[in-house]
C-alpha positions in Angstrom: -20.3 -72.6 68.5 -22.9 -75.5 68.4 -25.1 -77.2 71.5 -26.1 -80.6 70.6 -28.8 -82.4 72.7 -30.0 -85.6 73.4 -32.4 -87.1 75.4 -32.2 -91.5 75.9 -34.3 -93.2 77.6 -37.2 -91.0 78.6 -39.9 -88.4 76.5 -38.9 -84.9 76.8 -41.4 -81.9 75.8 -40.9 -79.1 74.1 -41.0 -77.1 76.9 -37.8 -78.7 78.5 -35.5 -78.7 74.7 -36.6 -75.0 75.1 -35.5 -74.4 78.3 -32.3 -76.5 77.6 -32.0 -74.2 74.4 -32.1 -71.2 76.2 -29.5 -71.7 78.8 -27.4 -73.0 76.0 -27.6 -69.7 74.5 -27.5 -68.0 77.6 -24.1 -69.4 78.4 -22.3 -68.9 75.1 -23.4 -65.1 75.0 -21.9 -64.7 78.2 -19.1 -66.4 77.8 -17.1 -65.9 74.6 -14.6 -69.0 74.6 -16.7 -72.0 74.5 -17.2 -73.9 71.1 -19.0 -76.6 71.9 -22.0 -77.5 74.5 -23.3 -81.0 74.4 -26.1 -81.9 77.0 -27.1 -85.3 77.3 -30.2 -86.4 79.6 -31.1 -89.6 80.1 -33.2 -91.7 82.5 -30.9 -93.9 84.3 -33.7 -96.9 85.4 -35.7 -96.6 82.4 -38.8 -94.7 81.5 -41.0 -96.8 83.5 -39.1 -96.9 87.4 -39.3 -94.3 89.0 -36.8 -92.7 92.2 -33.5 -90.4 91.9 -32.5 -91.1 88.3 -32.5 -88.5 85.9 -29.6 -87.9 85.2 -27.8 -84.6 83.5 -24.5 -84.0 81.9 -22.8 -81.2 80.1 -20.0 -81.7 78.7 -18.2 -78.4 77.6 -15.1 -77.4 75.2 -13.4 -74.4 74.2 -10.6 -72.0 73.4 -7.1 -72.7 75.4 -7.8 -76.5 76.5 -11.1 -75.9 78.3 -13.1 -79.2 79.1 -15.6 -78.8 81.9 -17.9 -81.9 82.6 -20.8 -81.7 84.6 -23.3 -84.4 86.3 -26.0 -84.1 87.9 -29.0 -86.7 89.3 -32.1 -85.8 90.4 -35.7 -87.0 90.7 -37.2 -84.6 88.4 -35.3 -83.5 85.2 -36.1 -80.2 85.2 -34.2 -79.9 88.4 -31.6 -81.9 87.3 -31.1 -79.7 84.5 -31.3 -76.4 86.4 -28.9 -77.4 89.1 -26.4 -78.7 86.5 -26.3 -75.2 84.4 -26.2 -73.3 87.8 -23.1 -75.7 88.4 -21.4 -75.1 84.9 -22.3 -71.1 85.6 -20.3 -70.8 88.8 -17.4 -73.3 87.1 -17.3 -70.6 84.9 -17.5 -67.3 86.5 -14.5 -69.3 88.9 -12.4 -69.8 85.4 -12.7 -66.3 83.9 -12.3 -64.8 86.9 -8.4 -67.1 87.3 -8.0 -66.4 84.0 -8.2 -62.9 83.8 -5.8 -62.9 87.0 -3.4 -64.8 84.9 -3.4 -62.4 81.8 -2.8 -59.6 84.5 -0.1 -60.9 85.8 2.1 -61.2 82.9 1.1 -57.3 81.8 3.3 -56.2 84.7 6.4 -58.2 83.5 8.1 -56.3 81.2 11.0 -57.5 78.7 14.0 -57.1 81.1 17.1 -59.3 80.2 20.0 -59.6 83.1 23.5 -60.5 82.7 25.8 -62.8 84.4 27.0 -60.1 86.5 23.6 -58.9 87.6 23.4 -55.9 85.4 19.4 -55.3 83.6 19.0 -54.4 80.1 15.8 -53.6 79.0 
C-alpha cells in the first residue's frame, strides 16, 4: 500500500503533509482493500489570487477494480482536504457495506444442478 502526495502551485506546512499523512493511514487501516492513495492539492489561481480555489483530489485504487476519485474546492485547504476524506470515508463505508451484501448473497446458493425435466441434483 503506498499514499503519494503532492502539492503544485502553493506552500504547504508540515502541519498539513501530517495531517494528510494521518488520514492516509487512517483509511488504509480501516479498510483493507485499497493499494494505492494518491492526493494531489493544488492552487487552482496560483499562489498569489486569492477566492474558492484550492483544490483537493484523491484518487483511490484497489483489490477487485476499485477506483474511487474525489474532488473537492474550497477557500482554505485544510477544509478542502477534510471535506474530501470525509467524502472518500462515506464512499467507502457505502462500498463495503454493498459488498459484503454481495458475498452474502452467493453463501445461500448452494451447488444445485436441474435437469431438463425439472428434477434437482445436488
Amino acid at each position: 500500500m503506498s499514499a503519494q502526495i503532492s502539492i503544485r502551485h502553493m506552500v504547504a506546512s508540515k502541519l498539513i503533509r501530517k495531517m494528510i499523512q494521518d488520514l492516509c493511514s487512517e483509511v488504509k487501516n480501516k479498510y483493507a482493500y485499497i493499494q494505492d492513495i494518491d492526493v494531489k492539492i493544488d492552487d487552482i489561481n496560483g499562489p498569489y489570487k486569492s477566492g474558492i480555489d484550492k483544490h483537493c483530489h484523491l484518487k483511490i485504487r484497489g483489490h477487485d477494480h476499485l477506483a474511487i476519485d474525489i474532488d473537492d474546492v474550497d477557500e482554505d485547504v485544510t477544509h478542502a482536504i477534510d471535506r474530501a476524506f470525509r467524502h472518500l470515508k462515506k464512499t467507502l463505508k457505502v462500498y463495503s457495506l454493498n459488498k459484503h451484501k454481495r458475498l452474502r448473497r452467493y453463501d445461500n446458493y448452494n451447488n444445485y444442478l436441474i435437469g431438463v425435466c425439472g428434477e434437482c441434483y445436488e
